[in-house]
C-alpha positions, -999 to 999 in steps of 0.1 A, spaced: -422 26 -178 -455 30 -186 -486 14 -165 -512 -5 -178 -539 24 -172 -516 43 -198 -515 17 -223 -552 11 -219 -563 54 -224 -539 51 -253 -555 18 -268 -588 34 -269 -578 62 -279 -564 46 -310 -594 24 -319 -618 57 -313 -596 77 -340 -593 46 -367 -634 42 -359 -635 75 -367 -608 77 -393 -627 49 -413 -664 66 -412 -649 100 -419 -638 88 -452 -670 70 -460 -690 101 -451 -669 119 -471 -675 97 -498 -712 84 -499 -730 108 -471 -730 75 -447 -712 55 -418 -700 21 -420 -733 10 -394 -720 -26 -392 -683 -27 -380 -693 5 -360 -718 -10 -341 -693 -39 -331 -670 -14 -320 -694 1 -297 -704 -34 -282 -668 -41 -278 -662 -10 -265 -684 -15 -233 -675 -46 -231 -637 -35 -228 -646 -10 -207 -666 -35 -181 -637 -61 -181 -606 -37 -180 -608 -25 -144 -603 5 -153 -614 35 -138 -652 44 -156 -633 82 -160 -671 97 -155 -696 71 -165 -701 53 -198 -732 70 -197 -720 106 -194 -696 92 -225 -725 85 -247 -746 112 -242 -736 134 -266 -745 104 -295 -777 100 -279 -786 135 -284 -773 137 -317 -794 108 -324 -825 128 -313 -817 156 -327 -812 132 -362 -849 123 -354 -860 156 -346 -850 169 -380 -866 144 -399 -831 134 -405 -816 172 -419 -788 158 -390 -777 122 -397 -785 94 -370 -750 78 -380 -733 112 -369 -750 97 -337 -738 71 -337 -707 73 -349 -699 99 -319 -716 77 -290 -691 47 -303 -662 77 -302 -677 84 -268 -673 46 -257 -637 46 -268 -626 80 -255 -646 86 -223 -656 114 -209 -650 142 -206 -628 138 -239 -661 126 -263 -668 164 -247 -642 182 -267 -645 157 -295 -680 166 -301 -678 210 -291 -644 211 -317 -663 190 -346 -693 212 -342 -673 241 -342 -654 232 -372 -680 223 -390 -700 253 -384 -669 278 -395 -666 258 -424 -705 259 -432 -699 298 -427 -673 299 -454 -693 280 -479 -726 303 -469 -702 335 -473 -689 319 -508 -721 313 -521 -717 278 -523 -744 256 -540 -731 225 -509 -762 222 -490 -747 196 -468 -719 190 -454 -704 157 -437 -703 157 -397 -682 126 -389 -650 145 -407 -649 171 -383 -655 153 -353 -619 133 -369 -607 168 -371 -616 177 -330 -604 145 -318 -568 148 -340 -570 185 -323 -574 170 -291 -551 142 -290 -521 163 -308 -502 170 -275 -504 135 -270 -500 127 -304 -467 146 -308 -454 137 -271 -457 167 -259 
């Protein structure tokens, strides 16, 4: 039988991979998040997280702070790095907690980087490439075990 902590990590972690899911395939598609409904997922995400009882599994703000930096780094560039990728991975940071948001964010980086390798060694004519797919691709990579009941 499971307990209600269980149900709970697996809740969020289902409404972190649809919230991601759903702005993978819009980045994919137009180069943008959907800001709107991902914003409300982050509000209801700490609000969750406030009313469950549940452990904070490292602080909600640990949890966010790879969006925020994101963010800053999106401002730092002049935008080169999308703020939504920002946001998009402090509302996955919200949902999955921390240390998870962790791997989320170190595997999407990493995939996207060996995939902006092949295009460079291909002699691509992409000069961008979407973020919010890979960090999709590190959380499925993550979750997998789980995933597959392993």
């Amino acid at each position: 039988m499971e307990r209600a902590g269980d149900i709970y990590m697996k809740t969020a972690e289902w409404i972190g991979l649809v919230m991601l899911g759903c702005n993978a395939m819009q980045d994919i598609r137009k180069r943008e998040i959907i800001l709107a409904p991902t914003l409300a997922a982050a509000a209801a995400g700490i609000v969750w997280r406030i009313t469950s009882g549940q452990p904070d599994n490292g602080g909600i703000v640990m949890a966010v702070l790879p969006g925020i930096l994101l963010m800053l780094l999106a401002l730092a560039t002049a935008g080169k790095v999308g703020c939504g990728d920002g946001i998009v991975l402090l509302t996955a940071g919200i949902w999955n907690g921390f240390p998870q948001i962790l791997y989320i964010a170190a595997g999407g980086l990493f995939l996207s980087a060996a995939a902006a390798g092949v295009l460079l060694a291909g002699r691509s004519r992409i000069r961008s490439i979407p973020m919010v797919p890979f960090f999709l691709a590190g959380a499925i990579l993550l979750y997998i075990p789980e995933l597959l009941h392993l």
